[in-house]
NUZAMAR-259856 format. One line per field, with one value per residue (C-alpha): x, z, y; residue number from 1. Coordinates in steps of 0.001 Angstrom, whole numbers, plus 524288, in hexadecimal, padded with zeros to 5 digits. Layout:
REM NUZAMAR-259856
c1: (X,...)
c3: (Z,...)
c2: (Y,...)
num: (NUM,...)
***
This chain:
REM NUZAMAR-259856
c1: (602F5,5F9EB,5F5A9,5F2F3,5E890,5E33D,5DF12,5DB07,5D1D6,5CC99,5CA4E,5C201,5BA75,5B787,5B27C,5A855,5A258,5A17D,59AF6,591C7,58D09,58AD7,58510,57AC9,57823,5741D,566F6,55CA0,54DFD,5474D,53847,530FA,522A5,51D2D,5136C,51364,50FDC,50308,4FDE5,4F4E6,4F6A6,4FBB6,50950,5100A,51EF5,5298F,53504,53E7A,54AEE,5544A,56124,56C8B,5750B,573A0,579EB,5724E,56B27,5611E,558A0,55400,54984,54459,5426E,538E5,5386A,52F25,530C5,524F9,518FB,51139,513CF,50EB5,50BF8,51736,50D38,5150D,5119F,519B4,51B66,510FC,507AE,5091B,50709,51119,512FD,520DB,52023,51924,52243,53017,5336B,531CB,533D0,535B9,539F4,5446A,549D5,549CE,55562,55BB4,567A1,56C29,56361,554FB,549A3,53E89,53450,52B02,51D32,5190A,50CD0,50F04,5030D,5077C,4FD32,50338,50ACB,517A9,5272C,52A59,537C4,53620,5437F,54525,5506C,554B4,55A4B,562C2,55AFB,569C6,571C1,56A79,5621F,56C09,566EE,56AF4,56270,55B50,5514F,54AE0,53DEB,538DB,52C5A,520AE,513E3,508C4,4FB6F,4F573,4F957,4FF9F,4F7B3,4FB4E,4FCE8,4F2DD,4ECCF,4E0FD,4DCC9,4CEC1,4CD97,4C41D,4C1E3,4B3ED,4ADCE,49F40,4987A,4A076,4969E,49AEE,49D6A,49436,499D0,49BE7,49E42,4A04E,4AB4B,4B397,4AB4A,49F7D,4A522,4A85D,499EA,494C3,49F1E,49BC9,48CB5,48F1C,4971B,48CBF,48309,488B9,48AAC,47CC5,47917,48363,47E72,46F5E,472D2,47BCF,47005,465C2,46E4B,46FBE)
c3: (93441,93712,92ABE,929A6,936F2,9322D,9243D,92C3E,933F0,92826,921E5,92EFB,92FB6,9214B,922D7,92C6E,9266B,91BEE,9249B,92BB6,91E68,91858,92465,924E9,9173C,91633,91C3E,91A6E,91EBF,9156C,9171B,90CCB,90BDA,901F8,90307,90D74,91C97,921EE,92F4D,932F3,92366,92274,91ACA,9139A,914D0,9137B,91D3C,91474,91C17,9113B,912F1,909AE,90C90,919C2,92521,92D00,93945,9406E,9469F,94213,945DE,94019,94BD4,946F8,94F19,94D43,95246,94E0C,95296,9537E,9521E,94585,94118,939C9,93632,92EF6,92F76,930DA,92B63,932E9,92D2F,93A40,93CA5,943D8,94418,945F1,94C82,9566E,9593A,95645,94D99,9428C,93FD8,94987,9591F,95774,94B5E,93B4C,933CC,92897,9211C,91139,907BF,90B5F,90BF5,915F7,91249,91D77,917E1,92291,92497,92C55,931F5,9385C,9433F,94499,93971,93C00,939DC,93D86,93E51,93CFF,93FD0,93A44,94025,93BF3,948B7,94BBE,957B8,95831,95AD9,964B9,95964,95338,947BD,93B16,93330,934B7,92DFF,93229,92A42,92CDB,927BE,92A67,92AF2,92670,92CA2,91E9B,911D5,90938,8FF69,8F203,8EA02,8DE0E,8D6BB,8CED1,8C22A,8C223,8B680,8ABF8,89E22,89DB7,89371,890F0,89835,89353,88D02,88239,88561,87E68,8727F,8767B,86C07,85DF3,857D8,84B7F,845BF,8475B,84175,8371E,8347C,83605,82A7C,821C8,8249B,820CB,81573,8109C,811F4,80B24,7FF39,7FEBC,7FEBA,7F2FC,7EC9B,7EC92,7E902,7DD3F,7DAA6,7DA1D,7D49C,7C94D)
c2: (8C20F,8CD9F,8D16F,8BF57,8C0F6,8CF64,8C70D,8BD92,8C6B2,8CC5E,8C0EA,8BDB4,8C88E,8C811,8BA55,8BD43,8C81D,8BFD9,8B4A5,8BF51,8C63E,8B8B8,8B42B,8BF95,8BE7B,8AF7F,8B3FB,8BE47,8C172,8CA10,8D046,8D31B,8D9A9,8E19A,8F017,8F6BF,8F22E,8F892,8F628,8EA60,8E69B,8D859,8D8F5,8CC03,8CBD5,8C147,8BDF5,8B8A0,8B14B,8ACEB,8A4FD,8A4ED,899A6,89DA2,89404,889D4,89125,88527,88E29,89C06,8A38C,8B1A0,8BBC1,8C67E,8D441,8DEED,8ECB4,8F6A5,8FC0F,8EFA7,8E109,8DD63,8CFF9,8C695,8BAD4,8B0CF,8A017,8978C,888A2,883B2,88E63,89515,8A3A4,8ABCB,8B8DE,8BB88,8C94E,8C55C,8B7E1,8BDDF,8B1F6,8ABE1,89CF7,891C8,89415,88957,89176,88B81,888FD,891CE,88CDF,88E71,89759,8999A,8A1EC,8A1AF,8AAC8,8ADC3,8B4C0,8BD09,8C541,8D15A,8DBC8,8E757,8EB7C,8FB1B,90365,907EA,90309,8F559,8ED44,8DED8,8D9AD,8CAF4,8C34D,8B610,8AED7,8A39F,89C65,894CE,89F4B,8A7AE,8AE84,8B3B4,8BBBE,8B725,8C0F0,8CC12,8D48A,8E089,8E56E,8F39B,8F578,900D5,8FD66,90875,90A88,90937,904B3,90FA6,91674,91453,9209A,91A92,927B6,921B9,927CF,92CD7,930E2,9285D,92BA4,928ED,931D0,92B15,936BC,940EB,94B0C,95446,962AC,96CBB,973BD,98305,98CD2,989FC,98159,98285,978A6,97F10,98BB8,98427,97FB1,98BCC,99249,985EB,98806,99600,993C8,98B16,9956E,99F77,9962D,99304,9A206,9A363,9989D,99C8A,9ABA8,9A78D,99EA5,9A9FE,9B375,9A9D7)
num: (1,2,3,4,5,6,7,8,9,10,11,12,13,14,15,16,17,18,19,20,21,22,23,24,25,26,27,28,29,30,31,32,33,34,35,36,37,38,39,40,41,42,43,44,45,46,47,48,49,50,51,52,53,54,55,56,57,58,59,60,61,62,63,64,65,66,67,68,69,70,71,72,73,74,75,76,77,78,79,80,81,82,83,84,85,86,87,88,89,90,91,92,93,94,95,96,97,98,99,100,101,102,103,104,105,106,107,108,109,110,111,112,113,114,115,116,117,118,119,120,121,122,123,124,125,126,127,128,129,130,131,132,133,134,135,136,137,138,139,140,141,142,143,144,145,146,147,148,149,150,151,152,153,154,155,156,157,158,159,160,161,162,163,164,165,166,167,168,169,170,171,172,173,174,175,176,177,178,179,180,181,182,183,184,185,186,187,188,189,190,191,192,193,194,195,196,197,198,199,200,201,202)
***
């Protein structure tokens, strides 16, 4: 009879785990940006909230919370081409909450500017407005903004092969080839003498 209630405990336990992992894992917010963040430089990034057959919940709403040296600005429009930037409201989306249920994926482009450099923490909650904001799913985003873009490394080759004004070098001192002219030359004279002496002598 124990050992019948201790498997029946297990079997409990094991089954919400279960229910709590697959409960966290039916939704996620991702951010994505790409380069690096440099102060008072305006940045596009995505807030991506995806559902995976994810239960019925009437009435979200995404907190946003932004610890740093500054408040920078979140600017993102909404469906009526409105602009709001989300740092400086908190929230994101309706006050009386939207609805989220099944497999989805709200992509939110945002444009962020960053007035002083330094490390900031934007914490992104997704909230249940029905039960007393409960969070449903977080994400937290550390990123460090520089004073001034990063210098890229780029070594540029100076060097040109342009040869139109190149003058030739005077000759110094006396090649093989010109010793060679000379011994012909010299040959050549000595044959003539032999020739005209044999000539006379004849």
């Amino acid at each position: 009879m124990k050992k019948s209630k201790l498997i029946v405990c297990i079997m409990l336990i094991l089954l919400m785990i279960t229910t709590c992992v697959y409960a966290e894992s039916q939704l996620a917010i991702e951010v994505s940006y790409e380069g690096s963040v440099v102060k008072n430089e305006e940045k596009a990034a995505t807030i991506v909230l995806a559902g995976t057959d994810a239960t019925l919940h009437s009435k979200v709403r995404i907190k946003v919370t932004v610890t740093g040296p500054a408040t920078p600005k979140l600017m993102a429009t909404d469906s009526e081409q409105h602009e709001i930037d989300i740092a400086e409201v908190g929230y994101w989306g309706p006050e009386q909450g939207f609805a989220i249920q099944g497999t989805f994926q709200n992509t939110t482009p945002v444009r962020a500017t960053f007035p002083k450099a330094g490390d900031y923490t934007i914490k992104i909650d997704l909230i249940d407005l029905e039960q007393d904001s409960t969070v449903l799913v977080t994400k937290t985003v550390s990123i460090t903004v520089l004073d001034e873009s990063p210098v890229t490394n780029t070594v540029q080759n100076a060097t040109t092969n342009d040869v139109q004004n190149v003058q030739q070098l005077p000759k110094t001192g006396t090649s093989i080839v010109d010793y060679g002219i000379y011994f012909a030359i010299g040959i050549a004279v000595i044959y003539c003498f032999y020739m005209l002496k044999k000539k006379r002598m004849g």
